[in-house]
TINU-805384 format. One line per field, with one value per residue (C-alpha): residue number from 1; x negated, y negated, z. Coordinates in Angstrom, 1 decimal. Each point is the difference from the previous one (the first is absolute). Example, Ala and Ser with C-alpha at 12.3 -4.5 7.8 and 13.67 -1.06 7.14 Angstrom:
n = [1	2]
u = [-12.3	-1.4]
v = [4.5	-3.4]
w = [7.8	-0.7]
REM end
This chain:
n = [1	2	3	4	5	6	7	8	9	10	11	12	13	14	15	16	17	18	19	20	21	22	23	24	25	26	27	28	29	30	31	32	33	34	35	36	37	38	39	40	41	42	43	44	45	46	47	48	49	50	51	52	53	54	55	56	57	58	59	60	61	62	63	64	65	66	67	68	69	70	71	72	73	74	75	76	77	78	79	80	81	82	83	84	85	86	87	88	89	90	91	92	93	94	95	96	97	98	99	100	101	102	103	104	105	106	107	108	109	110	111	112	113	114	115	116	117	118	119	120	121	122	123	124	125	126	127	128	129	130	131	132	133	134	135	136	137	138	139	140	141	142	143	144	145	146	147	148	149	150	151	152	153	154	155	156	157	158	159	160	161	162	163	164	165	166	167	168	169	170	171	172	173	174	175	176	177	178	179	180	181	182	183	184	185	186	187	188	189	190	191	192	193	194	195	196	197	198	199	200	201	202	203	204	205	206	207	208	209	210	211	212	213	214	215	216	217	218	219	220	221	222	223	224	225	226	227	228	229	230	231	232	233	234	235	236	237	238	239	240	241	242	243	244	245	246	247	248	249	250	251	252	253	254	255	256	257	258	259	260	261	262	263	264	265	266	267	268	269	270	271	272	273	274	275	276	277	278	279	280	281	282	283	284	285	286	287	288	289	290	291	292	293	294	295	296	297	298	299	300	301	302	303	304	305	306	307	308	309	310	311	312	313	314	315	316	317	318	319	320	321	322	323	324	325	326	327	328	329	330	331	332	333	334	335	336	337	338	339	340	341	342	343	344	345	346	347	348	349	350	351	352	353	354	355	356	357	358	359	360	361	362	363	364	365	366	367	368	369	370	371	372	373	374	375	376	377	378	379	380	381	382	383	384	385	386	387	388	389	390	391	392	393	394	395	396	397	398	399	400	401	402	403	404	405	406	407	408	409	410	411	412	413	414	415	416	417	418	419]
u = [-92.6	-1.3	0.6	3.7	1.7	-3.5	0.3	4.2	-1.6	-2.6	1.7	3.0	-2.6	0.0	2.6	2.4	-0.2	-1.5	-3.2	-0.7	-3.5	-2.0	1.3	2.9	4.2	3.2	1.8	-0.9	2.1	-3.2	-1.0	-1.2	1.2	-3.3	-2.5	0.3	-0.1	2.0	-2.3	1.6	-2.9	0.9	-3.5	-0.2	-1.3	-3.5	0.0	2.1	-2.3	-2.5	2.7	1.4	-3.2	-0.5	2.9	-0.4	-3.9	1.9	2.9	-2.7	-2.3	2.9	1.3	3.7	1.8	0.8	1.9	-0.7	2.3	-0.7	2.9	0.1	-0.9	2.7	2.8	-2.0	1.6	4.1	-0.7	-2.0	2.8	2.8	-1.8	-1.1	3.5	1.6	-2.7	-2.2	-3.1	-3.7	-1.6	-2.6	0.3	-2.6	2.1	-1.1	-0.6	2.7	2.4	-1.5	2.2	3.3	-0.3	-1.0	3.0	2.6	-1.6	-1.0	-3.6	-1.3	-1.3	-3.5	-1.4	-0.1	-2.3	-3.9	0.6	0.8	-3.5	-3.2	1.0	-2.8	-1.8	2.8	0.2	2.4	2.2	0.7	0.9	2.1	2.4	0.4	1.6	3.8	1.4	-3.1	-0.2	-2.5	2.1	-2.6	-3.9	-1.6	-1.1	-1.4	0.0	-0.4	0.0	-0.4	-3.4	-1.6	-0.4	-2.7	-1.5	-4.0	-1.4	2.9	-0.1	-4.4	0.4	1.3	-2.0	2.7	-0.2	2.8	2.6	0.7	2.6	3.1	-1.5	-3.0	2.1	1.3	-3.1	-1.3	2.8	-2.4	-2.6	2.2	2.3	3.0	2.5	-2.1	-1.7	2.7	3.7	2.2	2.1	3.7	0.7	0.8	-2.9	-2.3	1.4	-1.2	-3.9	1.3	2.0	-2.5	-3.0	2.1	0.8	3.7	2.0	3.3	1.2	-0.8	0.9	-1.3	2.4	2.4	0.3	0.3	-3.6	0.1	1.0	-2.6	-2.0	-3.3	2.1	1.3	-3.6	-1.0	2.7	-1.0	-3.4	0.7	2.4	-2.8	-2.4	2.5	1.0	-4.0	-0.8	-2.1	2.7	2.3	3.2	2.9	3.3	1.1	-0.3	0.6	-3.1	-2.1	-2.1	-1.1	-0.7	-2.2	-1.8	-0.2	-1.4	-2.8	-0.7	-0.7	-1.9	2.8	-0.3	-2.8	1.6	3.1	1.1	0.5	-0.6	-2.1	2.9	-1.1	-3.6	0.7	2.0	-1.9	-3.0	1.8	0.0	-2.2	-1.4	-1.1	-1.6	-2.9	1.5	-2.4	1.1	3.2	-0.8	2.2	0.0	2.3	3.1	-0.5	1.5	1.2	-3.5	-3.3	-0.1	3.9	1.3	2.2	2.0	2.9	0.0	1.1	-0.3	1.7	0.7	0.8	3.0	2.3	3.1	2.5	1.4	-2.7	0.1	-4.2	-1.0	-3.0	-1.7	0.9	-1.6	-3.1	0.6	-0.4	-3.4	-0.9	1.0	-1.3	-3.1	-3.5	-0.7	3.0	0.1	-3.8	1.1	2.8	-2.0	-2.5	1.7	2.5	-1.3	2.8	-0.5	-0.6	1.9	-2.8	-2.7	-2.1	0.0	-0.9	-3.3	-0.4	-2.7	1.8	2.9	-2.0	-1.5	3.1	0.2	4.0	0.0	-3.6	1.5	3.6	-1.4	-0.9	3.7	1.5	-1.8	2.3	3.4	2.8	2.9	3.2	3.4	0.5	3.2	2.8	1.0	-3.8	1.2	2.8	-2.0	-1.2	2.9	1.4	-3.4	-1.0	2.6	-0.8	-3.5	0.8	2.2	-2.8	-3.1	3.0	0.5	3.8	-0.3	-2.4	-1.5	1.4	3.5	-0.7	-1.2	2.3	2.6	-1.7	0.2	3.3	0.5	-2.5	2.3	3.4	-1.0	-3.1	-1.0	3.1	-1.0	-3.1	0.3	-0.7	-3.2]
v = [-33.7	2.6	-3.6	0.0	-2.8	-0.8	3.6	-1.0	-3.3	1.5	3.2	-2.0	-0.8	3.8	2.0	1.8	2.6	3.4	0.5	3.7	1.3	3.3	3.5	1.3	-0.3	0.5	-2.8	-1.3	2.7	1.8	2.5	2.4	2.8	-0.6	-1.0	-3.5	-2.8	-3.6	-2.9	-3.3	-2.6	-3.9	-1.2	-2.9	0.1	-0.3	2.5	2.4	1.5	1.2	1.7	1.8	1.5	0.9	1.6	2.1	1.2	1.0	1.7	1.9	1.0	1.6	1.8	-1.7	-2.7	-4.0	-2.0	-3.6	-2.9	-3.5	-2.0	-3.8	-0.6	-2.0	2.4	3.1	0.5	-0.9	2.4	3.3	-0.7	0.2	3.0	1.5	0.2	2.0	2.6	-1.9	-1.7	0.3	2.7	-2.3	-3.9	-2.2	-2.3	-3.6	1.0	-1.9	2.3	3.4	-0.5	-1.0	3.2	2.4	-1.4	0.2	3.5	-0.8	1.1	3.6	0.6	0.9	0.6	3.7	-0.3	-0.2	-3.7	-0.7	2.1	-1.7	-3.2	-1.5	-1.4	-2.6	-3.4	-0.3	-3.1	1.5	3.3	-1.3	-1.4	4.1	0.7	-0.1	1.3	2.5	1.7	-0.5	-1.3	-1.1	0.0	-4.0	-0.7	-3.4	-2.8	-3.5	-3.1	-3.9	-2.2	-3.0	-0.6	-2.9	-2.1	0.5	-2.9	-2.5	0.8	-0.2	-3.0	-1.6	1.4	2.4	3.7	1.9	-0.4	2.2	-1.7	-2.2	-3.3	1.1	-0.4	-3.7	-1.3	1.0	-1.6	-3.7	1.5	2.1	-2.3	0.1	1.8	1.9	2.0	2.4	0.9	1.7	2.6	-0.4	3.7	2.2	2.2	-2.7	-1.2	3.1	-0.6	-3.3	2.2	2.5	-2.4	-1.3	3.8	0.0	2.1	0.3	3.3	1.4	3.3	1.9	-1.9	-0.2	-4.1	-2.4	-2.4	-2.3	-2.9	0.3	-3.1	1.3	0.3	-3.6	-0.9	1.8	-2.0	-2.9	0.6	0.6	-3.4	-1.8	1.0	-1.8	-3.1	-0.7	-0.1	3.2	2.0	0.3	2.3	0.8	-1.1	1.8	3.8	1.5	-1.8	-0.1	3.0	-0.4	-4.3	1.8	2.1	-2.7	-2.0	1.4	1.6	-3.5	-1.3	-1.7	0.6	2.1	2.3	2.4	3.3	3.0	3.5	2.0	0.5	-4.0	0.3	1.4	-3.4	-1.9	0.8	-1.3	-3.6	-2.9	0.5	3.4	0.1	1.3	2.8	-0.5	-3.3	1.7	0.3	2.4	-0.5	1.2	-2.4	-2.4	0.3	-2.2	0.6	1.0	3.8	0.4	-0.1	2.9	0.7	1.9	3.6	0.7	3.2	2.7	3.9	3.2	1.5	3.3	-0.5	2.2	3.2	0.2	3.3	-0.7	-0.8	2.6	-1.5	-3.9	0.7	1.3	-3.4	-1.4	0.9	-0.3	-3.6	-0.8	1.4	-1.6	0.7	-1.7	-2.5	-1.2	-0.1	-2.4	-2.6	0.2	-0.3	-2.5	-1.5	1.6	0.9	3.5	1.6	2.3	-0.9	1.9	-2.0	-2.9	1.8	1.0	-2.3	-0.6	-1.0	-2.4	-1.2	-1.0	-3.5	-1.0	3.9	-1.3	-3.8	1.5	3.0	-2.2	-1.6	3.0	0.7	-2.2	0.2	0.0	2.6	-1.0	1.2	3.8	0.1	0.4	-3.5	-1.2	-1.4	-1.9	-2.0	-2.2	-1.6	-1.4	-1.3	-1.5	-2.3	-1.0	-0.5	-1.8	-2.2	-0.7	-1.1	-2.3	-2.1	1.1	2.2	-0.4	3.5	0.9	-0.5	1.8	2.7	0.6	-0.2	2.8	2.1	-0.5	1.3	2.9	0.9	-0.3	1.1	2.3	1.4	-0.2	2.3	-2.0	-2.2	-3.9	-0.6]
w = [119.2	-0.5	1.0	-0.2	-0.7	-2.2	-1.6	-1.2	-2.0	-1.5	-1.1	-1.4	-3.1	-1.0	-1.9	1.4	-2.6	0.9	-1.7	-0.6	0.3	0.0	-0.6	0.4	-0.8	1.8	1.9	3.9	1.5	1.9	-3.3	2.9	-2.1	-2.2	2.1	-0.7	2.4	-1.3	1.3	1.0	-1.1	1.7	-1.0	-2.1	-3.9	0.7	2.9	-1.9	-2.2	2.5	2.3	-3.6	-0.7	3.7	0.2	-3.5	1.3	3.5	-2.0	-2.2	2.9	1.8	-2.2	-0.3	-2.2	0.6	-1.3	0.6	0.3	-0.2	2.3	0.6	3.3	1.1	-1.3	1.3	3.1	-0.6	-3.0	1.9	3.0	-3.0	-1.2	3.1	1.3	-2.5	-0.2	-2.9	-0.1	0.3	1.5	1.1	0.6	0.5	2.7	1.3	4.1	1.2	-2.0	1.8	3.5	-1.7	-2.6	2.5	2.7	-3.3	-0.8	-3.6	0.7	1.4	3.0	-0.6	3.9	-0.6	-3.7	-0.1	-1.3	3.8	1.4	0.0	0.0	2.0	-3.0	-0.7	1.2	3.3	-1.4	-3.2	1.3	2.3	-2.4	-1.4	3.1	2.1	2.6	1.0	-3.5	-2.8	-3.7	-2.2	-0.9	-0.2	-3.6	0.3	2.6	-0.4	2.1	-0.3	0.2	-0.3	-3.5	-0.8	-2.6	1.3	-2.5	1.2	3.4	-0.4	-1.7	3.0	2.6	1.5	1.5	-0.5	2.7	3.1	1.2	-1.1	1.7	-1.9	-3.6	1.3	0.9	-3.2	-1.9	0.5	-2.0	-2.5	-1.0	2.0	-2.0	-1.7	3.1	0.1	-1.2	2.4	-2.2	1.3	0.1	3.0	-0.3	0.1	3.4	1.5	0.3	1.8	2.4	0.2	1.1	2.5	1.3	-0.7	-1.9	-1.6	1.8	3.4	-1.3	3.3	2.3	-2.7	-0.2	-2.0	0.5	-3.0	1.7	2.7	1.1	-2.0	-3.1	0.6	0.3	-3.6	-1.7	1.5	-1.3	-3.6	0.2	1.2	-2.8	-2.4	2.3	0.9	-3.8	0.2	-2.2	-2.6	-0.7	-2.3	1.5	-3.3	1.3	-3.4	-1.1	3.4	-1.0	-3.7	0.8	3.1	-2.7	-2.8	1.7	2.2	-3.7	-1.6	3.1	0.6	4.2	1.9	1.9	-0.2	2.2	-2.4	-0.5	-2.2	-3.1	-0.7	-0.7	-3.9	-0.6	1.9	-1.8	-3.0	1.5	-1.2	3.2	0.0	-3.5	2.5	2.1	2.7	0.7	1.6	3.7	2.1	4.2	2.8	0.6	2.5	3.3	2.7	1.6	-1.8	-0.2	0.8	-4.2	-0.8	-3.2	-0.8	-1.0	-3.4	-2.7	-1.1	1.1	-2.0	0.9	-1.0	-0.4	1.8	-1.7	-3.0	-1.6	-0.2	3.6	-0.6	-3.2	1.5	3.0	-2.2	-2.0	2.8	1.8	-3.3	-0.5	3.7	0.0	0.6	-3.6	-1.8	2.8	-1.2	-3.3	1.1	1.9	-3.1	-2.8	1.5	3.2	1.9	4.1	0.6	3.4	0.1	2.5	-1.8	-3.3	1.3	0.2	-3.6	-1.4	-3.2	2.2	2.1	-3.2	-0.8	1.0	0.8	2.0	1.8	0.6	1.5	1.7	3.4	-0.2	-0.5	3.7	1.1	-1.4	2.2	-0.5	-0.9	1.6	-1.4	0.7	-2.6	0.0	-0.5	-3.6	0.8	2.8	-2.9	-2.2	2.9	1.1	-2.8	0.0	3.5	-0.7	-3.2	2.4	2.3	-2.7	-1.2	2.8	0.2	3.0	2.6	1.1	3.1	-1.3	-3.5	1.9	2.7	-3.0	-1.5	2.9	0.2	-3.6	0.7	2.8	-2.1	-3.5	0.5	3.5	1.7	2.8	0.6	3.0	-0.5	1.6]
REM end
């Protein structure tokens, strides 16, 4: 999500129709013959643009063609595995990080261990290249990361004499000077459970040990924690899921409540909102954390990938240093406030003037890695509906959660063992 189950909602708004961009014919079948490399954009309609023109300076620069698509996000990967499967598709597919491990295990996308896009890869974050690889080999090249934060109203939260919270008991004992209600909102998605689970040092997977950890006793606690925030009057939710997200957004846009967790994508709207009329009155902190110091978000983003069987592996691996590099990254996190992967352009001082890129850079410090395994996306459906069960009072945590690792167990990971 990026954000996953986020990612699916928001996409759902786009069209599914292929937009065609920059130079270049022929269908999605690889064009290899030509020098032409087909290029899968998922970004959404603002981010689009940027990665087009990106992609036509790379394409002119190295001496080869592309072909860029536009492709909902949400249909993007049902519709490259279609493809892939028969022998059509992209060359090159920017894919959300979860999808990485399941492509590469189905081998849909190449094996790239053996290219220079797998050398020299000291200058990119650890988390985010870790989601580019399985089982020992290297299968894609990070493009952007991303993560989740405290996102604050500084003149509200000034107003009534409050620092911005390190902790979650931090959050309820401002809720007396903030309003109740309107201190925070507690966005009933999956995703968003996880900076609970996180703080608390859990985890959904223990992917070493090959177990199944989601219903441990610090996850029970996380739940537990997020429950309380609504029952003490600190917080407010969406029992309506569908809805959860865009009432979050609405209204910490109107001033509406202080405080949400969310992730760089949000500023542009947000800035929209009554209550960012003034951009610097948007103040960005790590997530709070069980303890002070101990917050940690999820890791989200997306990867470039090849798929398997292209007749232009040369010019998309080209395409692709191109598209990675320090340069185009810069450009990125720039024009669109996007994280870099790079270490490098965190540096840049455009980048740092930058001010979403300079307020995420310290959170990104402290993301925590997701399970890359090929069932990473399908850990969230079935946990959203548990955690959706929790925050409504329906289930209490330790039974929602030891049902979930049941169905982790049954439906997902069935080789894991129930820890």
């Amino acid at each position: 999500m990026r954000r996953t189950t986020l990612m699916t909602a928001v996409a759902a708004g786009l069209s599914g129709a292929l937009v065609l961009t920059a130079c270049g014919g022929g269908a999605s079948n690889g064009g290899g013959d030509s020098g032409q490399v087909v290029f899968w954009d998922t970004s959404g309609s603002g981010e689009h643009p940027v990665f087009a023109k990106l992609a036509q300076d790379c394409a002119t620069k190295g001496g080869y063609q592309v072909k860029v698509e536009q492709v909902a996000f949400d249909q993007a990967l049902p519709n490259y595995k279609t493809a892939a499967q028969g022998g059509q598709g992209p060359d090159v597919l920017r894919a959300e990080v979860a999808w990485v491990a399941q492509l590469a295990k189905n081998g849909l996308i190449a094996d790239l261990s053996a290219t220079d896009l797998a050398k020299d890869t000291g200058d990119f974050l650890d988390v985010p290249l870790g989601s580019t690889k399985y089982d020992g080999k290297t299968y894609g090249v990070p493009q952007v990361t991303d993560t989740l934060a405290l996102l604050y109203n500084k003149k509200l939260l000034a107003d009534a004499g409050v620092e911005p919270p390190r902790t979650w008991a931090e959050i309820k004992a401002a809720a007396a000077k903030l309003g109740g209600t309107k201190t925070f909102f507690v966005n009933n998605d999956a995703y968003y459970a996880l900076p609970f689970i996180y703080g608390e040092g859990g985890d959904l997977l223990d992917t070493a040990n090959k177990k199944i950890v989601v219903n441990s006793e610090q996850n029970v606690r996380a739940l537990s924690t997020a429950k309380d925030l609504i029952d003490s009057g600190a917080a407010q939710t969406a029992l309506d899921q569908t809805n959860s997200y865009n009432n979050m957004k609405a209204a910490f846009a109107a001033g509406q409540v202080a405080m949400v967790v969310d992730g760089p994508w949000a500023v542009v709207d947000l800035l929209k909102g009554e209550a960012f009329t003034d951009p610097a009155n948007l103040g960005i902190a790590p997530v709070p954390g069980a303890t002070e110091g101990k917050g940690s978000a999820p890791v989200g983003g997306h990867d470039y990938v090849i798929r398997q069987g292209t007749r232009a592996k040369d010019s998309a691996t080209k395409f692709i240093a191109c598209m990675s590099s320090a340069e185009s990254q810069a450009t990125v996190a720039k024009e669109l406030g996007l994280l870099p992967t790079r270490k490098s352009v965190y540096d840049n001082p455009e980048v740092k003037a930058q001010s979403v890129v300079a307020a995420f850079a310290p959170v990104v410090e402290q993301a925590h890695a997701r399970p890359w395994v090929p069932e990473g996306g399908q850990l969230f459906d079935p946990m959203k509906i548990s955690y959706a069960d929790v925050l409504a009072g329906t289930k209490q945590p330790k039974a929602a959660l030891d049902e979930l690792a049941k169905t982790y167990h049954d439906q997902v990971v069935p080789d894991y063992a129930q820890g």
